[in-house]
N, C-alpha and C positions, 0 to 999 in steps of 0.2 A: 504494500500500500504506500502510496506515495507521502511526503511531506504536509503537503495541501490538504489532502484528501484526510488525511489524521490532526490537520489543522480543522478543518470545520467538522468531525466528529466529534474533537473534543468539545469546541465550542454547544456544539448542538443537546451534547450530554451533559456540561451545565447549567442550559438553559432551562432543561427538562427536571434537572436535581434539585434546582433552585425553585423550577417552579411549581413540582411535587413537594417539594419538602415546604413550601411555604402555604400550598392548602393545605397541607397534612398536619400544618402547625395551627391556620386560624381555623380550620374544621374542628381540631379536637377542643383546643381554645374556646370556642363557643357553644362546643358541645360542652363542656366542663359547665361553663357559665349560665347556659339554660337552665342545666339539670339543676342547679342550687339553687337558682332563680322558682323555678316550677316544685323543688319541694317545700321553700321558704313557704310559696302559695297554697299549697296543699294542706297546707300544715295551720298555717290562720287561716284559711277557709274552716277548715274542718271546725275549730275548735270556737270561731265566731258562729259558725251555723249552731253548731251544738249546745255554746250557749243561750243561743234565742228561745231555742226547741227546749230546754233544759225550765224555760222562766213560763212556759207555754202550758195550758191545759193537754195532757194529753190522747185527744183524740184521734182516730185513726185519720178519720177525712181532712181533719185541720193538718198532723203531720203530712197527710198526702199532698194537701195544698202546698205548703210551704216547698215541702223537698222539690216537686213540679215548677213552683216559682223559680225555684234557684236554680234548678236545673236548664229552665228554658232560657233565664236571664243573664245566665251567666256563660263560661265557655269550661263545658265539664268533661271528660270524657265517661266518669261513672259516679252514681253516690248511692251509696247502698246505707242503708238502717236496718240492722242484726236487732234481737233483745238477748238478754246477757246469756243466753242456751246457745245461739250463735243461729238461732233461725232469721231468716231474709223476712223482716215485717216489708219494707217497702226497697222499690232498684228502680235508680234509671242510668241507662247504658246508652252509649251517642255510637254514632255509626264507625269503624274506625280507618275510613274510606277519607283516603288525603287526595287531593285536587292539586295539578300543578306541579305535582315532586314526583321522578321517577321512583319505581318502585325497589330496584335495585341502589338506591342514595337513600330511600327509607332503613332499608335493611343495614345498610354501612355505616348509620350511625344511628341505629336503635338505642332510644333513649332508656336510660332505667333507673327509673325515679320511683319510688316508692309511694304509697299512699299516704293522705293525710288522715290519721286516725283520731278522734278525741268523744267522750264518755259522755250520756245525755243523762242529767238525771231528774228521779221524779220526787222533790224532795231529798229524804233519808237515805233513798236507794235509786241501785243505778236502773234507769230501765231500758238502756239500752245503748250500743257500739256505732258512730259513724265513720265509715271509710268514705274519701271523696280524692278523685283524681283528676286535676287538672287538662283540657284538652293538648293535645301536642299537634296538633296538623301546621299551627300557627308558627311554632319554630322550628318544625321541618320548611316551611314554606321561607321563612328569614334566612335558616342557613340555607338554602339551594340556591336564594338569590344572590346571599354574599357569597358562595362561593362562584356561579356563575357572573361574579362582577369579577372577580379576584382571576377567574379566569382570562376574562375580556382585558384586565390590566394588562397580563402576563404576555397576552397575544400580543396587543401593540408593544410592547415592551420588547418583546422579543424580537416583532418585526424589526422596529430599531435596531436593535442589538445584532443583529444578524446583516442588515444593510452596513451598519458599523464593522461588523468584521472582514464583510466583504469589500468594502475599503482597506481592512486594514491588511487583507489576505492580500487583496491585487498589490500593496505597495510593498509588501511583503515577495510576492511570488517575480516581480521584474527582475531586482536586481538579482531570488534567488537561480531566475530563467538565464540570466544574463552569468552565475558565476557555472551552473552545469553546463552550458554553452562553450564557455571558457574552458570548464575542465576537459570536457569532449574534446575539443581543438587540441587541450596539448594533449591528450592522448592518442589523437592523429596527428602529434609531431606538428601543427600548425600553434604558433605561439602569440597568440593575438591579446591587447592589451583590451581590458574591460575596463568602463568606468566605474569607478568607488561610489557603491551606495550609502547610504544614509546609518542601515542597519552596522552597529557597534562590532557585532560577530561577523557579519558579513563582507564588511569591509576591512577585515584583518587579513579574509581570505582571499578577498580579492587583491589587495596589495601584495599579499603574500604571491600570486600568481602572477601578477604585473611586474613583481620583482622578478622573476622568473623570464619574462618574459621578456624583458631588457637584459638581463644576463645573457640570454639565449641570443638575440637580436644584438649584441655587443660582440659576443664570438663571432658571429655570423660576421659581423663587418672585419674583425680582425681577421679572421680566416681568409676571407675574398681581398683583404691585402695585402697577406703574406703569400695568398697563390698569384696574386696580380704582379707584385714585386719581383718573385720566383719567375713568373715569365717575362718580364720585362727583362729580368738579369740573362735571361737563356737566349731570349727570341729578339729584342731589340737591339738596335744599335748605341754604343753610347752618345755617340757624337751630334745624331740627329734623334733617336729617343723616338725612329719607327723599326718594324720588323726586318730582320736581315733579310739574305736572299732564301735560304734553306725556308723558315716560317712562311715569306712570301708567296712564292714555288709554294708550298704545300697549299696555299689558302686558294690557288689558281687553278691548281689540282683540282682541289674540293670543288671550285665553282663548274668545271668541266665535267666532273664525275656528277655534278647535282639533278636532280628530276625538280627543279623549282625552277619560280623564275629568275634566281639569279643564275642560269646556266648559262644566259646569252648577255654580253653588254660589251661595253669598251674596254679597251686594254689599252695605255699608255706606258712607253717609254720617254722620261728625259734624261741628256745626259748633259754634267759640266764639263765642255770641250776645254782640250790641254791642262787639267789639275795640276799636273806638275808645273807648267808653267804660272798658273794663277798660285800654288802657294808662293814660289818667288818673290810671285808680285806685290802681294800681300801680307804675305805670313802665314805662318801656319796659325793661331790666333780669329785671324782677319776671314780665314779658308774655310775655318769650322764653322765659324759665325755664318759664313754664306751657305755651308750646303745644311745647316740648321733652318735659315732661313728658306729655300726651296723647298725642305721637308714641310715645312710647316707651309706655305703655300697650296703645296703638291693636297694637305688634310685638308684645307679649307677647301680647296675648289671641288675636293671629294664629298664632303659632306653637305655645301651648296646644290652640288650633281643628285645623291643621293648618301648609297650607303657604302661612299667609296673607304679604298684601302690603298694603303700606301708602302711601298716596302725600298729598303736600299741596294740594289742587287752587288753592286759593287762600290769602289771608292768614288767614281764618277756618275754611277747611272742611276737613274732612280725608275721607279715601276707606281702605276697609279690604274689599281679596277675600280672600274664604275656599272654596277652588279644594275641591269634593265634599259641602260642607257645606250641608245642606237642612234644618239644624233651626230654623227664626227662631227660634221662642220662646225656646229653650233662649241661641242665641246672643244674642238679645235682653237678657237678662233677664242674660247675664253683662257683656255690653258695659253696661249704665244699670248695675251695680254699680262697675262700674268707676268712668263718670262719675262717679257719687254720687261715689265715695270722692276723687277729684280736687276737687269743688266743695264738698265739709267741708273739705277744707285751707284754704280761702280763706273760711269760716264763711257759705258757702251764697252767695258772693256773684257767683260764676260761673256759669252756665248752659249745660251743652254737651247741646245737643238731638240725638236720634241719629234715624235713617231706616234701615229695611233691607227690602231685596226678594231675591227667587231670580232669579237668571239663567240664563239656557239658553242652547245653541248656536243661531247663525244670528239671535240677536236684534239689530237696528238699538240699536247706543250711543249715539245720542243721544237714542233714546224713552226708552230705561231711564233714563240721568241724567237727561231730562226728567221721567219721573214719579217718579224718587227724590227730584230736587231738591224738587216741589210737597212730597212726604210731610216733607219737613225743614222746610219753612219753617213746615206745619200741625204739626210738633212744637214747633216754637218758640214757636209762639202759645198754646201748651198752660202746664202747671206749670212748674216751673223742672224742666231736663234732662229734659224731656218726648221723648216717643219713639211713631216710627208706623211699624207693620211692613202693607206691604203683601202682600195676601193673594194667592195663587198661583188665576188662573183655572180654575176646575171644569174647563174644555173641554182645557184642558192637561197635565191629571192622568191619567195611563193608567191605573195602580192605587192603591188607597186605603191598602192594609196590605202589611205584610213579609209576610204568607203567600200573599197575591193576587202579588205579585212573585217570590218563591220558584218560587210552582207558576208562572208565565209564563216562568220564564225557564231553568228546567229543561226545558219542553216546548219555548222555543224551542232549544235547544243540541240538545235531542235531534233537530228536526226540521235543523237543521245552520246551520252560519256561512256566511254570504254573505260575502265579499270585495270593498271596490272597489277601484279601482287609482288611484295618484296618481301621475304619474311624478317621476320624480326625475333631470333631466341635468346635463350636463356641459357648459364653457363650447361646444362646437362642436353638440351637441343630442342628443350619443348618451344614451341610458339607458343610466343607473349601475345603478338597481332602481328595482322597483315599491313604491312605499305602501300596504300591502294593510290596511286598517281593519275593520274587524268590523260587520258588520251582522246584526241580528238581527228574527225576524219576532214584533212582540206588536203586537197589537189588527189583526190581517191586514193591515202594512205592515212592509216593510222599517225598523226604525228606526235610527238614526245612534249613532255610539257613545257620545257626550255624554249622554245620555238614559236608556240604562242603563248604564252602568258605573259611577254612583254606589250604585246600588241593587247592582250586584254587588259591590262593594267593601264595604259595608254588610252585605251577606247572606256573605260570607267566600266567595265563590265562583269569584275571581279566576283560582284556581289551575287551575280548571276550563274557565273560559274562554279563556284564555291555551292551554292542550292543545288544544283543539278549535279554536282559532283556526292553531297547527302546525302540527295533522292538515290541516287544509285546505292551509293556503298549501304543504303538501307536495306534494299531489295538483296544484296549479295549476300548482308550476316543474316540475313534472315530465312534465307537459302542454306546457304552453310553453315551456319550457327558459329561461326568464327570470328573472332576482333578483328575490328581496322582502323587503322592510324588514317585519319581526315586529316588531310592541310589545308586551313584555313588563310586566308590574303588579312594583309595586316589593312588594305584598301576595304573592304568587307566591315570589316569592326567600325567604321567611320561613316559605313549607310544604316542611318535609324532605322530602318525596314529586316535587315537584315538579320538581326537579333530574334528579332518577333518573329517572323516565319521560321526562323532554323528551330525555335522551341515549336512553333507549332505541327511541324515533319517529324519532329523524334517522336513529340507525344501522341502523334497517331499510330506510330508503332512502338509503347511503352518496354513491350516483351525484349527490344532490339537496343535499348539505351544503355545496358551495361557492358554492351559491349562496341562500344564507337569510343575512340581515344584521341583527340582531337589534338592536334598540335601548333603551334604559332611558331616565327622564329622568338628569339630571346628578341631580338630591335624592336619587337609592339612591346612586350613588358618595359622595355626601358625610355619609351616614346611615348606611348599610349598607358599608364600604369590603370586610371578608372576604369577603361574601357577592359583592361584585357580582366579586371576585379569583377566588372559587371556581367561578364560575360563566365568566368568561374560561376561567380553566385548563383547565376539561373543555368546552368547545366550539370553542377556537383549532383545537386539535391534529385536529379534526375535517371543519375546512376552513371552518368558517360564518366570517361578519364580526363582530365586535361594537365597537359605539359609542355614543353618547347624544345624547340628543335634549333640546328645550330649554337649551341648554346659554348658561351667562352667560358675565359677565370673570372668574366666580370658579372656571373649573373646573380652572385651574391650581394652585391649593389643595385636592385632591383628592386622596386618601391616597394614596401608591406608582401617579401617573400612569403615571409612566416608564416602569414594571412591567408593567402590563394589557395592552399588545397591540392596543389599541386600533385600529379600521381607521378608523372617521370619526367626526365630532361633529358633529351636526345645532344650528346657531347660532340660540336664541328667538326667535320673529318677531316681538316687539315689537322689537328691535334692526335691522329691516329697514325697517320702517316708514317711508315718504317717503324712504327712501336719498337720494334721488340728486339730493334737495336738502338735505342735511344732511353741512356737511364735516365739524361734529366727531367724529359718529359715524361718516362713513368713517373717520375717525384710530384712530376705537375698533374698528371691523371689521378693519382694516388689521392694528393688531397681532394682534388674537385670530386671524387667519388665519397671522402667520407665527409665534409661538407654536405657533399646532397644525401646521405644518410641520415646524417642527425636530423634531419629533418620529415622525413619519412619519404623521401624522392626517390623514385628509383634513375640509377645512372646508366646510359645505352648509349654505346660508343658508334657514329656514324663511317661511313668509308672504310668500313673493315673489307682488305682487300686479301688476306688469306688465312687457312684454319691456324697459323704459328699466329698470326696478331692476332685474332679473337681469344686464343688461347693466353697471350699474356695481357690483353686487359680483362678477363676473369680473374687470373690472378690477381691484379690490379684493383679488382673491388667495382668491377662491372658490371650489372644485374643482365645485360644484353647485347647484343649487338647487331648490325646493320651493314648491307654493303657490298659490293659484287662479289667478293670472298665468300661471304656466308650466303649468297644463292646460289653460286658453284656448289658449294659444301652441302645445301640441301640437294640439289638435283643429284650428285654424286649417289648421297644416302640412299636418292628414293631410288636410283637404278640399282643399289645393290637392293 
């Protein structure tokens, strides 16, 4: 039985003790006080009659008169006249039929009062015995009323009393809703702060749990600075304080091996032509200050672009992804402004020549740096911060315009979303969930999602796709009774409409909610923090999973982690890369996995490319993993 529930029992069995024990007090009370009262009466009756009768001739008909007088005059219930043998000379007896008073309240407090008895005499002697007993219907009929008024107190009384409790129970029952709530969360490892109620006891425990909950959220932050530090010390440069080339290369990797939309966008090269010459000129001092300064350029025009990435591949070159972005010119022509304004500082006396191409999914990285590096060196040889954008193959282009894409890509969602499946296991080989990716049919081929989802993203149509990609992977777990990992557009979370109809797809099929696992990248949690809250909030309760994907050292800097609910975090697969010959970055896997432990997160390493690195990040403390490796490995399995 719950707290509440034994809160207004008690109350109710109070109300009921109090108000039993208080008829049961003025009932007998008044029953006491009749009874003295009615024999006090009995008693001078008797003996006032007796002496009239006593001073009286006595005849039979004159006593008959009298006793008749009194009997009818008064309120009697018997009066009898004995002579001293104990014979009945004369009786009158009143009906004992009460009016008004149940007869089960008669019986419950039957009165017992005695007779009033006193001696008549005739003369010298006595001649004879009167007994005379007062009527009672009159004080059954007084206490039935007091107690039926005592009751009618008690009612309203009670009502009060009970409207009072249930005031006092709701103000009671918040804050205690609010500290189970709380306890619940950190029992699912979510460490959310509660506000301090009113109640004296209640707010010791709440504090008590808030403390907790900043201790936990304190680790949290110290942890994701010491793995942030750890990779800056591993993967960055000192000098310009971006990723080497090694981190670089892997993150270029990643975006090539990816089934998202960042599988297609721009790849830049710049590089500072003659370094050795320009430290001379300078200093060495003057030299670091400039390619610091480029660096930090290179982030800014990246994160203006989108959600670029900047890396140093060597002492002179630097590398700049810009993950959906297919405008060279546009991005051209901001990047050489940039340059420019870097090589006026120095009165034209630096030259940073730039290169840029589009990258697609499934392209070989060492063609593309091959044919970016040739277009860099042909920009060098050009004017000063000379620049070659190479042009995207005609044979490679499906459509020419936003309206030829438009119309293709509405006709294909209409003609429906194909799924493939990637699995996703566990260190012993069970499937966790499937990776169900979207595939769409233009130019009469199935095409990969890298291909068009920049062009949906472009065309505003995420929101659209993202629905129909639901509607399907609903129909599929519900066919195979198996999980699938949904990727969700972070452009999706930003249409009001979108939220609303995704809950109202699942809840038509309730039976299929436990097992949809929804994923975002980490950049909406750390962009969008309400949004991607609001968006937990109305699909935990519902039974789906939700977690993210690409996820860095930094996602422990993520607004109210502790809070979301989170079920698993899909680990970037540039961080997987060669594992298992790389001990620092085990160090660095190592923490980000018990980080997302303590928390109750499961950690699922993406880009696992074969069974020796799936195998050393389970040792690592990996709940799963992902990635051409572990599809080979299943296919292998199922032919044996």
């Amino acid at each position: 039985m719950s707290l509440i529930k034994q809160l207004w029992l008690t109350i109710v069995v109070l109300l009921l003790l109090a108000f039993v024990g208080s008829l049961l007090i003025g009932v007998t009370s008044s029953r006491h006080y009749i009874e003295q009262e009615i024999r006090i009466k009995n008693t001078d009756n008797a003996n006032a009659l007796a002496l009239s009768m006593s001073q009286m001739e006595k005849d039979p008909v004159i006593l008959e008169l009298l006793l008749a007088a009194q009997f009818d005059t008064g309120h009697y219930r018997r009066i009898e006249l004995r002579d001293p043998e104990g014979e009945v000379i004369e009786q009158r007896i009143a009906n004992d039929h009460i009016e008004d008073v149940p007869g089960w309240f008669v019986e419950l407090v039957r009165f017992d009062i005695p007779a009033g008895q006193a001696v008549i005499q005739d003369g010298w002697q006595q001649f004879g015995t009167l007994e005379l007993e007062s009527q009672h219907s009159f004080a059954y009929r007084s206490l039935w009323r007091s107690s039926l008024e005592l009751a009618g107190w008690f009612a309203i009384a009670g009502v009060i009393s009970l409207l009072l409790a249930s005031w006092i129970v709701r103000t009671i029952r918040l804050p205690l809703r609010d500290v189970v709530s709380q306890a619940q969360a950190i029992g699912e490892r979510r460490f959310a702060t509660a506000r301090e109620p009113r109640t004296l006891e209640l707010r010791e425990v709440v504090q008590a749990m808030n403390r907790l909950s900043g201790a936990v959220r304190q680790m949290l932050g110290e942890e994701s600075d010491k793995l942030d530090q750890l990779r800056r010390r591993m993967q960055h440069d000192s000098v310009t304080a971006i990723p080497t080339r090694g981190p670089f290369l892997d993150q270029l990797q990643a975006h090539l091996n990816s089934d998202s939309d960042d599988a297609s966008g721009t790849l830049a090269l710049v590089r500072v032509a003659r370094l050795a010459e320009v430290n001379q000129q300078l200093g060495h001092n003057a030299t670091d200050a400039l390619l610091a300064k480029v660096a930090r350029s290179l982030k800014q025009l990246g994160h203006l672009s989108g959600d670029g990435k900047v890396g140093r591949l060597n002492g002179s070159d630097f590398a700049l992804i810009v993950p959906r972005h297919h405008d060279l010119e546009s991005l051209g022509r901001e990047l050489k402004t940039c340059l420019e304004g870097l090589s006026g500082e120095h009165d034209d006396a630096i030259s940073l020549p730039s290169a840029l191409c589009e990258y697609t999914q499934g392209e070989s990285r060492a063609k593309l740096l091959a044919s970016l590096d040739g277009a860099l060196s042909a920009a060098e040889s050009q004017e000063q911060n000379g620049q070659v954008i190479l042009s995207v193959p005609a044979s490679s282009v499906l459509y020419t315009s936003h309206e030829e894409w438009r119309k293709a890509l509405k006709q294909a969602l209409d003609q429906g979303v194909f799924l493939a499946h990637y699995p996703v296991l566990d260190p012993k080989g069970h499937l966790i969930h499937h990776e169900v990716p979207s595939r769409l049919r233009l130019k009469e081929e199935w095409q990969p999602a890298g291909v068009f989802l920049p062009w949906v993203s472009r065309l505003a149509m995420s929101a659209e796709l993202d629905l129909a990609v639901v509607s399907a992977a609903l129909k599929d777990t519900e066919t195979s009774g198996k999980p699938v990992g949904i990727n969700l557009s972070a452009h999706s979370l930003r249409d009001g409409r979108f939220v609303s109809e995704l809950l109202t797809r699942i809840r038509s099929r309730p039976d299929c909610a436990s097992r949809l696992w929804f994923e975002l990248p980490q950049s909406v949690a750390m962009q969008q923090p309400k949004a991607l809250q609001h968006l937990c909030k109305e699909l935990l309760p519902l039974g789906c999973r939700m977690g993210l994907e690409h996820v860095s050292t930094q996602f422990g800097k993520i607004e109210g982690l502790q809070d979301l609910g989170l079920t698993f975090m899909k680990i970037d697969g540039s961080l997987s890369q060669d594992i298992e010959n790389q001990s620092q970055q085990q160090s660095l896997l190592r923490g980000m996995c018990t980080l997302a432990h303590s928390l109750g997160i499961m950690a699922i390493a993406e880009g696992v490319t074969s069974r020796a690195a799936a195998n050393t990040l389970f040792e690592l403390g990996m709940d799963g993993v992902t990635g051409p490796g572990v599809r080979q490995d299943q296919n292998q399995d199922a032919g044996e």
